[in-house]
C-alpha positions as CSV (number, residue, x, y, z in Angstrom):
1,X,58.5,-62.4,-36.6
2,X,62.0,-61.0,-37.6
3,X,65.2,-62.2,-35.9
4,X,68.6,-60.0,-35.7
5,X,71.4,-62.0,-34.7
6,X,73.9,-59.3,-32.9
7,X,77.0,-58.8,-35.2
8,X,80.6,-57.4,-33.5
9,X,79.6,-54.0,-34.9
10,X,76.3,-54.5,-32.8
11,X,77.6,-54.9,-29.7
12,X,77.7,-52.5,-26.1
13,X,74.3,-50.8,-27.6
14,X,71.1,-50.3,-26.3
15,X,68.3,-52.4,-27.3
16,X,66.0,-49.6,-28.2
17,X,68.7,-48.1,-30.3
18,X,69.5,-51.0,-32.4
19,X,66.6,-51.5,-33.2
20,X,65.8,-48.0,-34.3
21,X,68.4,-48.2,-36.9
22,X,67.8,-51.6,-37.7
23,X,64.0,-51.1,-38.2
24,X,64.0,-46.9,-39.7
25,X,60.5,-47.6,-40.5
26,X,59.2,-47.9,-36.9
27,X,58.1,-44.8,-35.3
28,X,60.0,-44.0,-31.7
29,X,56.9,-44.2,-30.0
30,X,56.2,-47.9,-31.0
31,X,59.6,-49.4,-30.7
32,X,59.3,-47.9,-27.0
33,X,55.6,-49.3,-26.5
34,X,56.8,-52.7,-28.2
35,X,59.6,-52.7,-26.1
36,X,57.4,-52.2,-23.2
37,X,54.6,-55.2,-24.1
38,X,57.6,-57.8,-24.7
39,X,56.9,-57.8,-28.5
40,X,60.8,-57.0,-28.7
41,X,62.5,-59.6,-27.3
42,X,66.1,-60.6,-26.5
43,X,66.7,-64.0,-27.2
44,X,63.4,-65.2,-26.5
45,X,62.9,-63.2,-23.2
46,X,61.4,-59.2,-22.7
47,X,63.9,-56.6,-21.7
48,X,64.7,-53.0,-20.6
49,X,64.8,-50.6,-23.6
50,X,68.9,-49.8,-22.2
51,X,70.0,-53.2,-22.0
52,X,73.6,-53.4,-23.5
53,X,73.6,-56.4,-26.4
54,X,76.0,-58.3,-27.0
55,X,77.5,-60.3,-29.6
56,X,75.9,-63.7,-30.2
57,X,72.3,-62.0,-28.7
58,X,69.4,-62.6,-30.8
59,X,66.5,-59.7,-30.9
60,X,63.2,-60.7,-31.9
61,X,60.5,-58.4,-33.3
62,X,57.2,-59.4,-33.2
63,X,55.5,-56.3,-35.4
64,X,53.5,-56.6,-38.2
65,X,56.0,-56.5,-42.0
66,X,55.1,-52.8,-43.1
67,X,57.9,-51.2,-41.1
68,X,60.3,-54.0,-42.8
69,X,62.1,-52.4,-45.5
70,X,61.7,-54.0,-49.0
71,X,64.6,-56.3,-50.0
72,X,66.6,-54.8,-52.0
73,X,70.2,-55.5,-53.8
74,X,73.4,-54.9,-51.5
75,X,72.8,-51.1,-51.9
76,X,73.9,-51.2,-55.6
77,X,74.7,-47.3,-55.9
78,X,78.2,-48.3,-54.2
79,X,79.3,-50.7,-56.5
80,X,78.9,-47.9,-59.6
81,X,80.2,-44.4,-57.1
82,X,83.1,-42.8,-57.8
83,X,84.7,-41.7,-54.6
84,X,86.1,-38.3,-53.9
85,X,87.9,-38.1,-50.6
86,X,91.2,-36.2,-49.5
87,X,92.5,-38.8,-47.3
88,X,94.7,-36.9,-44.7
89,X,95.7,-39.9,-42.6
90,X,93.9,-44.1,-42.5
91,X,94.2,-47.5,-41.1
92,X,91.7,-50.2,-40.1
93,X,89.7,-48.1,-37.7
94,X,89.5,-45.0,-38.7
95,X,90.3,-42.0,-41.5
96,X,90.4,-38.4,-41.8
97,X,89.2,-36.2,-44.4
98,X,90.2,-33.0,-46.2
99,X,86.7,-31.7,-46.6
100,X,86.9,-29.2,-49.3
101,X,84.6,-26.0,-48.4
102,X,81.2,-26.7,-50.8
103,X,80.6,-30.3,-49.9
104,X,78.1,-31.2,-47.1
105,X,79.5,-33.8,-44.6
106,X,75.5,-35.2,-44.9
107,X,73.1,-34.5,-46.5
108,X,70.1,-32.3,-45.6
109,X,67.2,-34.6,-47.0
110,X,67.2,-37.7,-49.4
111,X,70.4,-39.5,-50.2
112,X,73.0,-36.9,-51.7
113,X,75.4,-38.5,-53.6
114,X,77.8,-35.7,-53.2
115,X,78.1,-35.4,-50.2
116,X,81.0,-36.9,-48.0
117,X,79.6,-39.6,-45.7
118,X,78.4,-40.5,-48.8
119,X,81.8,-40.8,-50.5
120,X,83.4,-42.3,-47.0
121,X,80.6,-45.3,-47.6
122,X,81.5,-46.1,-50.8
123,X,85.1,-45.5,-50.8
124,X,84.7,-48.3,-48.0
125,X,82.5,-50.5,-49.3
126,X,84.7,-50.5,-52.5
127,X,87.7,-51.3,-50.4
128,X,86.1,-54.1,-48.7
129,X,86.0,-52.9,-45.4
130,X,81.9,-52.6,-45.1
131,X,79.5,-55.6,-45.9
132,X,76.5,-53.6,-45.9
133,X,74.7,-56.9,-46.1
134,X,76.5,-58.3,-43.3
135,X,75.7,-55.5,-40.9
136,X,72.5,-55.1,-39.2
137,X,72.6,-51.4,-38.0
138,X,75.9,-49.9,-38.5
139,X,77.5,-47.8,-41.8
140,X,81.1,-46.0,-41.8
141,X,80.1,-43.0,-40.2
142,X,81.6,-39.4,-39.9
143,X,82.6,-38.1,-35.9
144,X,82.3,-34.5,-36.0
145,X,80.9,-32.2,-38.9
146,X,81.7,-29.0,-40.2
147,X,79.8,-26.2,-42.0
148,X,79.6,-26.6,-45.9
149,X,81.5,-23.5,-46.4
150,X,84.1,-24.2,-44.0
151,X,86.8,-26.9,-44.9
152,X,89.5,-29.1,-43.1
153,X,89.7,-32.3,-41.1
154,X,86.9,-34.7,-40.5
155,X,87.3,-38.1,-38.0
156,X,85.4,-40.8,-39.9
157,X,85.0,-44.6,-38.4
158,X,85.5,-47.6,-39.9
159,X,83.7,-49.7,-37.4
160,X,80.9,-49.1,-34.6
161,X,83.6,-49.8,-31.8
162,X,86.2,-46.8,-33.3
163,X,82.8,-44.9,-33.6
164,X,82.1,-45.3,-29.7
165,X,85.6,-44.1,-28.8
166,X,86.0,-41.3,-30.6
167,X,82.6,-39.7,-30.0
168,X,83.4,-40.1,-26.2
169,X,86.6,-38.9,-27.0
170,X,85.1,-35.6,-28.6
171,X,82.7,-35.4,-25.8
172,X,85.3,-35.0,-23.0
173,X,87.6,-32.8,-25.1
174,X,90.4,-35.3,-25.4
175,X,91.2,-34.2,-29.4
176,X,92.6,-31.0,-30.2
177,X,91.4,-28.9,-33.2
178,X,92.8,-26.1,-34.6
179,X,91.9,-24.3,-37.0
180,X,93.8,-21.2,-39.2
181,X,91.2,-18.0,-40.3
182,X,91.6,-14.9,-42.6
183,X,90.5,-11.7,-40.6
184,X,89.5,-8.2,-41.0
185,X,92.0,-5.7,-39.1
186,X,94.9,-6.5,-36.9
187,X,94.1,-8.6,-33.1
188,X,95.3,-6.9,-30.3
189,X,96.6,-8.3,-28.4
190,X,98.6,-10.7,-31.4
191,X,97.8,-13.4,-28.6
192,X,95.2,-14.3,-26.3
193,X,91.9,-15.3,-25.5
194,X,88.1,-15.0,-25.9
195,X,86.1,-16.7,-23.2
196,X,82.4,-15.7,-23.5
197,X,79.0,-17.2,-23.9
198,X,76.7,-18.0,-27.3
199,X,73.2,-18.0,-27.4
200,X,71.7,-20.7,-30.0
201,X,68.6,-19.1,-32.2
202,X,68.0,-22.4,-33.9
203,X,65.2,-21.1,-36.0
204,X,67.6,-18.6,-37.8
205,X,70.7,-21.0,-37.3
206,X,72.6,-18.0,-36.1
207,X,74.3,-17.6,-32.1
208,X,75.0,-14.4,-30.9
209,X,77.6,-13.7,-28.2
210,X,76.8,-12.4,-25.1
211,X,79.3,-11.4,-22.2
212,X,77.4,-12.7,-19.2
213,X,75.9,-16.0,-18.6
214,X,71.8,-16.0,-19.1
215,X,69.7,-18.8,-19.9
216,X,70.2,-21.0,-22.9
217,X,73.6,-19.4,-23.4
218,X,76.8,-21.7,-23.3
219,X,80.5,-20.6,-22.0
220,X,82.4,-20.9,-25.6
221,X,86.3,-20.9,-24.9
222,X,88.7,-20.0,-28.0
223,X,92.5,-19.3,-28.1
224,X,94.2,-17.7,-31.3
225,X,97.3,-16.2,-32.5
226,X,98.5,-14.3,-35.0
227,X,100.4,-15.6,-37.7
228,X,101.0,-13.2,-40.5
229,X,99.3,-9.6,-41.4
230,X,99.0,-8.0,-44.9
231,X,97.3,-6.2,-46.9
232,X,94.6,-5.3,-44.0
233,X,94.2,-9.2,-43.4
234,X,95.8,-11.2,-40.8
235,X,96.3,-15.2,-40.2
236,X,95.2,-16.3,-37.5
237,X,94.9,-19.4,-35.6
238,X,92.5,-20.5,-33.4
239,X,92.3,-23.6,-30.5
240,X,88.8,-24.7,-29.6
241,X,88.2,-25.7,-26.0
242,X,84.5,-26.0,-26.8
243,X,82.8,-27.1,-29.8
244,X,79.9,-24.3,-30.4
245,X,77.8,-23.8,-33.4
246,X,79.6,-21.2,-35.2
247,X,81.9,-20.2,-32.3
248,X,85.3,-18.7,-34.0
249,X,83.0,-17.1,-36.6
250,X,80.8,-15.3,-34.0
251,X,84.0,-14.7,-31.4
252,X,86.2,-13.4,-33.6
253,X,83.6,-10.8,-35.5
254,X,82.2,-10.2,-31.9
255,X,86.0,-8.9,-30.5
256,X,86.0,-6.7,-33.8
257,X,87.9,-9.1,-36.3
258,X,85.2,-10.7,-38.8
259,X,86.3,-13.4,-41.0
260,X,87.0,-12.7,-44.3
261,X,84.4,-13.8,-47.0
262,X,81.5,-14.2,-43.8
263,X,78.3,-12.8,-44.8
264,X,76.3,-13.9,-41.4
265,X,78.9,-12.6,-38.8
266,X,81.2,-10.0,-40.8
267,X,81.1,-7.2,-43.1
268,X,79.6,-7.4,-46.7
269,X,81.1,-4.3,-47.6
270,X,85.0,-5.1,-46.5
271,X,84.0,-8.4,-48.1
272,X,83.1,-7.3,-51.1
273,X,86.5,-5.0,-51.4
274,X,88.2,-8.6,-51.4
275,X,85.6,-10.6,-53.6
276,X,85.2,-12.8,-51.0
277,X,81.0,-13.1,-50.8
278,X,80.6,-17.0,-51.0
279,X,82.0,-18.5,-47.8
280,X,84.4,-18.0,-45.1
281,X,87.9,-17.8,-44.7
282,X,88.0,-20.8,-42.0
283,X,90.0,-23.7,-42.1
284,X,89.9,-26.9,-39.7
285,X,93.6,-27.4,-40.7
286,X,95.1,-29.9,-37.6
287,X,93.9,-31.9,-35.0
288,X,95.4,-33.7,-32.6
289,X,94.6,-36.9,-30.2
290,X,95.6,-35.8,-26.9
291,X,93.8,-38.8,-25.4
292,X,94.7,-38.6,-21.7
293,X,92.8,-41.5,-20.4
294,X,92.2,-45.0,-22.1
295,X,91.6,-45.0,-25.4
296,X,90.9,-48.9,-26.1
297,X,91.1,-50.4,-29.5
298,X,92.5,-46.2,-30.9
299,X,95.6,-46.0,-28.0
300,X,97.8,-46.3,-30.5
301,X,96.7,-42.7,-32.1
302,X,97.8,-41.1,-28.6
303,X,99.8,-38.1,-29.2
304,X,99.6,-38.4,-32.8
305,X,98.7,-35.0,-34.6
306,X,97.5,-34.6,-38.0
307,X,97.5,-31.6,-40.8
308,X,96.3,-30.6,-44.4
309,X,99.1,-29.6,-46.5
310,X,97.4,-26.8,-47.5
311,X,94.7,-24.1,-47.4
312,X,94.1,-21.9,-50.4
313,X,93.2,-18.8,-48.6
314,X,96.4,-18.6,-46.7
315,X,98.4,-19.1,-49.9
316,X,96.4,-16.3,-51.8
317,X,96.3,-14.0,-49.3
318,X,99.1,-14.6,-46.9
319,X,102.1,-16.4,-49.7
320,X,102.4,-19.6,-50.8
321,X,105.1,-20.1,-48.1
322,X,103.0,-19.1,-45.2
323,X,101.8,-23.0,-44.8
324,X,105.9,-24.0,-44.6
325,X,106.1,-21.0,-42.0
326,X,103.6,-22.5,-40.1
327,X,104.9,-25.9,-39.9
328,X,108.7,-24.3,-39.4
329,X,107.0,-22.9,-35.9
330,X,105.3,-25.6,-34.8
331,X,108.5,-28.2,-35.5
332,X,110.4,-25.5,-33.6
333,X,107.8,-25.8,-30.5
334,X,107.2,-21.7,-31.3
């Protein structure tokens, strides 16, 4: 028998999902059938696989020590990493990242060192702020992701109760992204909006666009603007009112205006005039935490918005001032 005792960052989760981070090695179908025969217990008594635990609670396993992972030291790789992270904006809860375009926010097999939750655990656990000892189930963690060959902000939690906010938070569309792109051709109009529907093919990891709703396609909502236009490129920037797997990539190159440097959605030969082949010209360069309703523990980040100083793209194709222009604007309320 194994005994958790529930830790703060514990707390308010389900009893089967505890335990599945707690125990890795146990397959779903177990946990749920151990779960079921009272051989996962909470404090000393058989439970509902959604019961909410609390702090104090003790869960006892009663399975057999092969799905125990071997001790090990405090996950020594943290006390020799290095971390890399463009901090934008941090405080006890939470902290936003810079992602540079190139790194992967996790990794897509084994432990990658490189990648950024990676960098976030360390640069934590280095800092003090994450015991990875002391916790039971919970690691820094990042809130959203974005592509590897896209950059800007990324939400990162410091604790499991900032996590549970700002997911819900993300979920009801109560944090505003936006995001600045390099485009093929000229929009017209300069200002407006593209309200369609994307289709998933998960196989490929491509969506196409479609204009009327058929099944398995989602309504994807984006806003943009026009910033700047030269040299057959123009800034734009865009406002997501839906988060959908490559949504301002396929909208944009759908309504005629491919991204610069896109080889799934745009043009490899107008990509090729600007030797842009290796990734594409997006940016998530602000964000902003509307938060309309409660916000517990993150209230205080109501209203608060949040930027990257600056984008190479924009400064080598738009000026080195078109980043100041932008903030110019947006102080002006423009």
């Amino acid at each position: 028998m194994k005994e958790f005792i529930i830790q703060h960052n514990d707390s308010a989760q389900r009893l089967d999902r505890f335990v599945g981070k707690a125990v890795p090695l146990l397959p779903e179908s177990l946990l749920q059938k151990y779960i079921r025969l009272k051989r996962i217990k909470v404090n000393g008594k058989g439970s509902r696989r959604d019961f909410r635990l609390s702090e104090g609670d003790r869960v006892q396993l009663y399975i057999v020590d092969a799905f125990f992972e071997a001790p090990r030291e405090e996950n020594s790789y943290l006390k020799v990493s290095t971390p890399r992270l463009n901090i934008v904006y941090e405080d006890e809860n939470i902290l936003l990242a810079d992602k540079k375009p190139g790194v992967l926010c996790h990794s897509a097999g084994k432990w990658d060192y490189n990648t950024l939750v990676a960098n976030l655990q360390a640069y934590c656990y280095q800092k003090g702020e994450w015991r990875p000892g002391e916790e039971n189930s919970f690691a820094p963690a990042l809130c959203n992701r974005i592509d590897r060959n896209t950059g800007g902000i990324v939400i990162a939690a410091k604790n499991a109760e900032a996590l549970r906010i700002v997911n819900e938070k993300i979920r009801d569309r109560e944090i505003e992204k936006r995001y600045l792109c390099a485009v093929h051709g000229r929009p017209k109009p300069p200002e407006g909006r593209l309200e369609n529907y994307i289709f998933k093919d998960a196989k490929k990891n491509q969506v196409y666009v479609r204009e009327k709703p058929e099944p398995g396609a989602r309504t994807a909502v984006t806003d943009y603007r026009v910033l700047k236009s030269a040299n057959g490129l123009s800034l734009v920037e865009c406002t997501l009112h839906t988060g959908r797997t490559h949504q301002i990539r396929a909208q944009m190159a759908h309504a005629g205006w491919p991204l610069l440097g896109d080889g799934k959605y745009g043009s490899e030969r107008k990509n090729r005039a600007y030797r842009e082949t290796e990734g594409q010209a997006l940016y998530s360069y602000a964000l902003r935490f509307v938060f309309p309703t409660d916000a517990g523990a993150l209230s205080y980040l109501r209203g608060r918005e949040f930027r990257v100083e600056r984008v190479d793209f924009v400064e080598e194709y738009f000026g080195p001032d078109a980043m100041g222009a932008l903030r110019t604007k947006q102080e002006k309320g423009e």
